[in-house]
Structures are given as C-alpha cells and as structure tokens.
C-alpha positions as CSV (number, residue, x, y, z in Angstrom):
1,X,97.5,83.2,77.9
2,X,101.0,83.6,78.8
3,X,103.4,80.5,77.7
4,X,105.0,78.3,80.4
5,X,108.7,78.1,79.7
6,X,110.6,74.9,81.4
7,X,113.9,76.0,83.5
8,X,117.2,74.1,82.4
9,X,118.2,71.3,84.7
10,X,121.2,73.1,85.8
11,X,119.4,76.1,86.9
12,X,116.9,74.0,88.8
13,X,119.8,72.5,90.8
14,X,120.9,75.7,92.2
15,X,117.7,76.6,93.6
16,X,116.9,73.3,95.1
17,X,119.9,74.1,96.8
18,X,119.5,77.8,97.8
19,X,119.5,78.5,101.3
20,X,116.2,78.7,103.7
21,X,115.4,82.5,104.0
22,X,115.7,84.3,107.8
23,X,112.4,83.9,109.6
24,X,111.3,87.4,108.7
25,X,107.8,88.1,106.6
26,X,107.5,86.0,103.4
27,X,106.1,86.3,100.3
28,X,106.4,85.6,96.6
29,X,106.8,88.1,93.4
30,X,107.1,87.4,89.5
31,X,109.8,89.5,88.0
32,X,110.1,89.3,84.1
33,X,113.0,90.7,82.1
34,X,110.8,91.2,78.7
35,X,112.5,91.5,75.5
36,X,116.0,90.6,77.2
37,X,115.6,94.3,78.7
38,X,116.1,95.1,83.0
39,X,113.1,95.3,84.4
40,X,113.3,96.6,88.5
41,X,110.2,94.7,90.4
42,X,109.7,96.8,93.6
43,X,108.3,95.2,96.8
44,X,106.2,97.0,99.1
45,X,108.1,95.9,102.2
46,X,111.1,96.2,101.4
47,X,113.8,93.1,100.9
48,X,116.1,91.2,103.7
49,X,116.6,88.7,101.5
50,X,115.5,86.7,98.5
51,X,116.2,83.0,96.2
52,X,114.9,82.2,93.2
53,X,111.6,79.8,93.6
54,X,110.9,78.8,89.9
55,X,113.0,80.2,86.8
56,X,109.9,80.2,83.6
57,X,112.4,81.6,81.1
58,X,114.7,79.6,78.5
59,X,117.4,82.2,79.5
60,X,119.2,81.6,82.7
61,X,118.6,83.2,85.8
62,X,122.0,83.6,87.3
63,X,122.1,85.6,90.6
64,X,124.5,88.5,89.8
65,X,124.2,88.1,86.4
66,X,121.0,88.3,85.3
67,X,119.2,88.8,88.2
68,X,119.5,90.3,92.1
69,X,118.2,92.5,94.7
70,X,118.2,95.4,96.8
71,X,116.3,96.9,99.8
72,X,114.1,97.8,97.5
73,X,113.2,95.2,95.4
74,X,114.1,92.6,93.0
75,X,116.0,93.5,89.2
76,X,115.9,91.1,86.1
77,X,117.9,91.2,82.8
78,X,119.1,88.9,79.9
79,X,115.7,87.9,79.7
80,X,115.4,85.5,83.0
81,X,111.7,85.5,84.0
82,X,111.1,84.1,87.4
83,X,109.6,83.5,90.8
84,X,111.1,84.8,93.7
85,X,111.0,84.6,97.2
86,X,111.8,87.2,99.8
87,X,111.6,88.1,102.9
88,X,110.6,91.7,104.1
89,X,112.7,94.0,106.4
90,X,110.3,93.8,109.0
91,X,110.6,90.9,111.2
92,X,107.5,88.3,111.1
93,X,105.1,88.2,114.4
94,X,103.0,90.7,116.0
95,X,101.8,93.3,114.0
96,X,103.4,96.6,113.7
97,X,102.5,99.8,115.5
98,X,99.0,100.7,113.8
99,X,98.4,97.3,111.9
100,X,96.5,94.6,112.1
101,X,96.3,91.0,111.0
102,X,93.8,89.9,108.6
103,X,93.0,86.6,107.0
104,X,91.7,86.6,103.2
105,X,90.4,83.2,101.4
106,X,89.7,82.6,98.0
107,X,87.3,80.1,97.9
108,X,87.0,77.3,95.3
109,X,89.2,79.8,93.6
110,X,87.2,82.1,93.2
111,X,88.0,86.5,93.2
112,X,87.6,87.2,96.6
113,X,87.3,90.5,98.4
114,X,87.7,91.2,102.0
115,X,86.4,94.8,103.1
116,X,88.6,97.1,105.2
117,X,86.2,100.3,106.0
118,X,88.9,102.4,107.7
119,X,91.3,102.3,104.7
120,X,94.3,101.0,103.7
121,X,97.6,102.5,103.6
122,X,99.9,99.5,103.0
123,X,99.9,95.6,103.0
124,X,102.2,92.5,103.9
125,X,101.8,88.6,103.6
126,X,102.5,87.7,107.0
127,X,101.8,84.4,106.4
128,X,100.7,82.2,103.8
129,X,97.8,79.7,104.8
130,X,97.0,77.8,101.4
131,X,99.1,75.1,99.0
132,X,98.0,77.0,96.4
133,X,100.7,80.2,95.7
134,X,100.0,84.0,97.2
135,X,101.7,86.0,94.5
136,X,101.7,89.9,94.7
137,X,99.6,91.3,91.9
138,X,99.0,88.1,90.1
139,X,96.8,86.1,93.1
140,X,96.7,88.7,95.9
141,X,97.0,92.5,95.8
142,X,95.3,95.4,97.9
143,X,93.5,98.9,97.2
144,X,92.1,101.5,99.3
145,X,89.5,100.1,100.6
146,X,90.5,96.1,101.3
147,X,92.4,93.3,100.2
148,X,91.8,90.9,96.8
149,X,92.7,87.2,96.5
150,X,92.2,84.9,93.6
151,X,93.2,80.9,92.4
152,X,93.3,79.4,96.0
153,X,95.3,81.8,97.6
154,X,94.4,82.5,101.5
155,X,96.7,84.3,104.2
156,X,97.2,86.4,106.9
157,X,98.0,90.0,106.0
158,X,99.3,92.5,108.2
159,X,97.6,95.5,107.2
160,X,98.2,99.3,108.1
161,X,94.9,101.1,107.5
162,X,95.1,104.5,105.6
163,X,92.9,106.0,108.3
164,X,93.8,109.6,109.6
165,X,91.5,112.5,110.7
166,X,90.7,114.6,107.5
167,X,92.4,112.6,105.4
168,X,90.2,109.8,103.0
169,X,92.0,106.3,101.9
170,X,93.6,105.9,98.8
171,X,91.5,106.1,95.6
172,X,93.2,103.9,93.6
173,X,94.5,100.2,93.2
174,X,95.3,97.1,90.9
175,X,94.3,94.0,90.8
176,X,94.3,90.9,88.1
177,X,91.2,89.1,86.9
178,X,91.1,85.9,84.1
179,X,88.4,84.5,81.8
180,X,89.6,81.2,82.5
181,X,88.7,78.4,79.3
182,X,87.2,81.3,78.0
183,X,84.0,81.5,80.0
184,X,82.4,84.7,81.8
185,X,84.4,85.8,85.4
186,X,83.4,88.4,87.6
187,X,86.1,90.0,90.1
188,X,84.7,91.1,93.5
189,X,86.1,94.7,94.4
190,X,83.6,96.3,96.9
191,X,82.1,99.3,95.5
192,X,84.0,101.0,92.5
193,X,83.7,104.0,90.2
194,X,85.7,103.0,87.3
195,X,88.5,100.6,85.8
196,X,91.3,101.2,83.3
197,X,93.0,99.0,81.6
198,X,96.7,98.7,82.6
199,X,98.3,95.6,80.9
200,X,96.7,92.8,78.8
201,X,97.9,89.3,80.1
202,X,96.3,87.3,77.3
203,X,96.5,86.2,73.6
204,X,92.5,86.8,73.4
205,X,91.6,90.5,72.8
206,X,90.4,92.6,76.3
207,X,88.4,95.0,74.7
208,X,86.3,97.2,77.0
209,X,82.6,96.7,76.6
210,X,83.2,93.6,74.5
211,X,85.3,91.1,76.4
212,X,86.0,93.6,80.0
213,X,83.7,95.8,81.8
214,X,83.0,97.5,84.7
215,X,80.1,97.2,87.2
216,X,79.0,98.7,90.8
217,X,80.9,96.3,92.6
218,X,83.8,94.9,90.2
219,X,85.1,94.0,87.0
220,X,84.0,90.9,84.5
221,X,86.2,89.5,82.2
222,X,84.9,87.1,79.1
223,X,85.9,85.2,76.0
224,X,89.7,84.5,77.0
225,X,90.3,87.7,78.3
226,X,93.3,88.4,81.0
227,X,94.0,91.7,81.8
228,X,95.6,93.7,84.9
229,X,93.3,96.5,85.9
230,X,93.6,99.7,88.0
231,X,90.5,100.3,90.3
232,X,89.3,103.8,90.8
233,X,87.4,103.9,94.0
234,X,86.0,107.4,94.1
C-alpha cells in the first residue's frame, strides 16, 4: 500500500490559510511528482481555480515552485505529492445544455456502480454529499456506460451522456479497486469484456489470474492487491 507521508508544520499553515474557492463546481484530485520529476494532472473540466487540501510528501509543496495550475489542470515537481482542490470553469447549478444530474453512493464503502444506458460522454462532481472524500480516479471515476464510486464516497454528478444517432458510447474507462487487509474485493462495473492492467498501487503483487481477474460484470482483487485498471466495454 502506498505510504502516508506527514506535511511539515509550516506547509500546513499556508493551507489552513488558503482562500475559500469561487462558488463554481468542486472537486478533489491527487497530483504526485514521482521521483522528484513534473508530473501534469489534467482535469476533465477544466480549472478556475485551485489550493492545496493536504500536502503527503516530505518535500514542500510551494505554489509556484513546486506546484500550480492552468485551465487545464494541475502540474507537480520537486517531488510535492498532494491533494488539491479546484473548481471547474463551469459555474455550479443547473445542469448544462444536454446533462443531467445524477447521485452515486457507495454504501458501507463498498464498489458501487450506477448504470447510465444512453452513454457517457463526460462527467463533473457537482456536488459532494458524503464526509468521506470524492477523489477523481482514486474513489470516483466514470466509463462509457455509468459512473463508479468506492470508500464512502456519494455525490451528485452532472453528467453529459455520449448518446448521438449512429454513434455507440465510449468503449473504454478506468477505475481503481483494493484488496483491503488482504481479503477478496469485487468491483461492480456493469457488464464488461476485458480489463488491463494500467498501474499497480500496492506493495503486494497484482498478478492476473492469481491475485486480479476479470468477470462478466467486474473486476476482483485479492491477497493485498491494489491496482488501477482500464475497462473495456465492448
């Protein structure tokens, strides 16, 4: 499992200090500078705005230094690893032209899948609902054909379905699922055709067929393994 690094009192300072964000859309993304290297975390809607929530790196995460932002997402470097808030460039309330709001649990924090038929062509956390984090791509993410939450997380997503005459939803998407304490987890996807392994999260070994696997309707995880995964639908 990944480690858990404490932020220096100093850094922590600035951040309880940060500024509230604009009342536009809000959500949450993890952006890690690995190996000291820049690493450029892209947001799907876009940013107005961001703060750092939670720094989780020994190295500093300096705003302008080792870390900032740009319409397009957020950029890391000098190894900071952190938590950041932002708020998307479209303005929070009804939903966009063509979208529509959807609310997503996860249960006793448990993999969750909520069904969208028609497609999907993009998704934004409106509005988070639980005390529990919504993190893109680590506790909330999207494919094709719905939305996926996991550990707690439950919102209202505004959601622009990939619907158009003659033209099927997107095949493919990504989502995260855990062996927590070591002990068998399955990951609710709705129907699949296939999963590849895209990163391994975890000290334990994710090897397919052994401790990851594919089934009709998602992916199960086992003995320790933590793994992002990218979902074929068809």
């Amino acid at each position: 499992m990944k480690a858990i690094h404490f932020a220096p009192v100093a850094a922590l300072s600035l951040v309880a200090i940060a500024a509230p964000l604009p009342a536009l859309a809000q959500t949450r993304i993890d952006c890690d500078s690995r190996e000291y290297q820049y690493n450029f975390c892209t947001t799907p809607d876009g940013v107005g705005r961001a703060r750092l929530v939670q720094q989780r790196s020994r190295a500093a995460c300096i705003e302008g230094r080792s870390w900032g932002w740009d319409r397009r997402g957020i950029w890391v470097s000098g190894g900071c690893e952190g938590t950041f808030e932002y708020a998307g460039l479209r303005p929070a309330g009804p939903a966009a032209a063509g979208a529509r709001v959807i609310t997503c649990e996860s249960r006793d924090y448990r993999q969750e899948f909520c069904d969208i038929p028609e497609g999907v062509e993009s998704v934004t956390l409106a509005r988070q609902r639980s005390r529990a984090p919504c993190v893109l791509n680590q506790t909330w993410g999207w494919r094709g054909n719905g939305i996926w939450v996991s550990q707690g997380c439950e919102g209202d997503f505004e959601v622009v379905t990939g619907y158009r005459p003659g033209r099927p939803p997107s095949q493919v998407g990504h989502l995260v699922c855990e062996s927590r304490d070591y002990r068998y987890s399955f990951c609710d996807t709705g129907r699949i055709r296939d999963a590849q392994l895209v990163e391994q999260r975890s000290q334990a070994a994710c090897v397919r067929g052994r401790t990851w696997g594919v089934e009709r309707n998602g992916i199960w995880v086992d003995d320790g393994c933590e793994a992002e995964f990218r979902v074929i639908t068809r």
